[in-house]
C-alpha positions as CSV (number, residue, x, y, z in Angstrom):
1,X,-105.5,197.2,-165.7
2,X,-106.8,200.3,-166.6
3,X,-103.4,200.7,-168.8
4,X,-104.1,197.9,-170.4
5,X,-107.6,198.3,-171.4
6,X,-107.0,202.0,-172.7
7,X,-103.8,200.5,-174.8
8,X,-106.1,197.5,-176.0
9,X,-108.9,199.8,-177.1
10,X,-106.2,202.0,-178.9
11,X,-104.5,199.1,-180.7
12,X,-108.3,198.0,-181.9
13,X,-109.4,201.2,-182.7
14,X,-106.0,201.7,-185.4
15,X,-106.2,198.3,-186.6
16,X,-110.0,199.0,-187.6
17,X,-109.2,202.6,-189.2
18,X,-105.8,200.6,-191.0
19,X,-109.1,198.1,-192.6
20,X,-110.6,200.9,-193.8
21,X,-108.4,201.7,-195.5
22,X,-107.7,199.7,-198.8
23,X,-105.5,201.9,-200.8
24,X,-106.9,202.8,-204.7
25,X,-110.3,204.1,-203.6
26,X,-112.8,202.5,-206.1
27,X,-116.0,203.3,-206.5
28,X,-119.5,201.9,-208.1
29,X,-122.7,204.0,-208.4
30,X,-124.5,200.7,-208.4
31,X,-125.4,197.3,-206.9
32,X,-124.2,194.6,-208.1
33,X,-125.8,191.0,-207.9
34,X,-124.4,188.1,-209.4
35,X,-125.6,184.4,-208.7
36,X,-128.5,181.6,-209.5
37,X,-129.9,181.6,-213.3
38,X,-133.1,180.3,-211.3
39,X,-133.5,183.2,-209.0
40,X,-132.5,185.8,-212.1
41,X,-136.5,186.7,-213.1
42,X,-137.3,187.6,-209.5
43,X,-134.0,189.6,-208.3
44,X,-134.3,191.5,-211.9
45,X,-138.0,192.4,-210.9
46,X,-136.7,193.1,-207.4
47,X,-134.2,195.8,-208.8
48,X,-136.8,197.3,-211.0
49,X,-138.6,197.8,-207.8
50,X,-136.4,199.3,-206.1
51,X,-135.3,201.6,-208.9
52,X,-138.6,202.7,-209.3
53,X,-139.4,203.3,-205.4
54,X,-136.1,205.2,-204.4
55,X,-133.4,207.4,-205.5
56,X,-131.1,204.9,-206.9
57,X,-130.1,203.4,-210.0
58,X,-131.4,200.1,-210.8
59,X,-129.0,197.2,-209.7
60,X,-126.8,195.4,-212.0
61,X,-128.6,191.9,-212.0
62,X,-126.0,189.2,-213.7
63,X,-127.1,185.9,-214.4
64,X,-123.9,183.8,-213.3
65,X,-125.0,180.5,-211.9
66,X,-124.9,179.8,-208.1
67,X,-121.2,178.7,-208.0
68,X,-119.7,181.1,-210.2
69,X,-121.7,183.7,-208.0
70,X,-120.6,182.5,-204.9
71,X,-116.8,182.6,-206.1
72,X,-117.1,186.2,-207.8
73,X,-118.8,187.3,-204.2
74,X,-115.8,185.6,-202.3
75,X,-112.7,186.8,-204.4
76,X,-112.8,190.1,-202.4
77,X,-114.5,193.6,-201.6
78,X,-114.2,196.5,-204.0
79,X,-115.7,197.4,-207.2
80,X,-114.6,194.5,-209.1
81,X,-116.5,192.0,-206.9
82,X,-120.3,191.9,-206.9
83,X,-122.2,193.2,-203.7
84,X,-124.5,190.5,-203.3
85,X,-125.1,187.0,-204.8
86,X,-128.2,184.7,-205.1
87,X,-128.3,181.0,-205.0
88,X,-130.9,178.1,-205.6
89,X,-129.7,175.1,-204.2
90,X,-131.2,172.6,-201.7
């Protein structure tokens, strides 16, 4: 049992360094938000806000449209893909 458990941990502890891992290291100094035309006044006031108020640079606030937000957010992780989106819908 013990075995086991120790060779379990093991396998989960590679396969999460292996995630990690997504070959060509990209990078972005900013956030970016892409998403709802409706909620674009607010989140670009938001990102003012928080540029003022802390060390980082101003987010990159795109005004997309919920569904084209929701499927740039969903096509992957890296620095192609926005970081966070914003939608209006009921």
């Amino acid at each position: 049992m013990n075995k086991t458990f120790r060779f379990t941990a093991t396998a989960i502890g590679l396969a999460m360094l292996a995630a990690c891992n997504s070959g060509a290291s990209e990078t972005r100094d900013t956030i970016s938000v892409v998403g709802s035309s409706t909620v674009y006044p607010f989140a670009t006031r938001v990102a003012e806000g928080f540029a003022r108020n802390t060390d980082f640079a101003s987010p990159i606030i795109e005004s997309t449209g919920s569904g084209a937000g929701f499927e740039l957010f969903c096509a992957g992780v890296g620095a192609d893909t926005p970081d966070i989106t914003n939608a209006s819908r009921r």
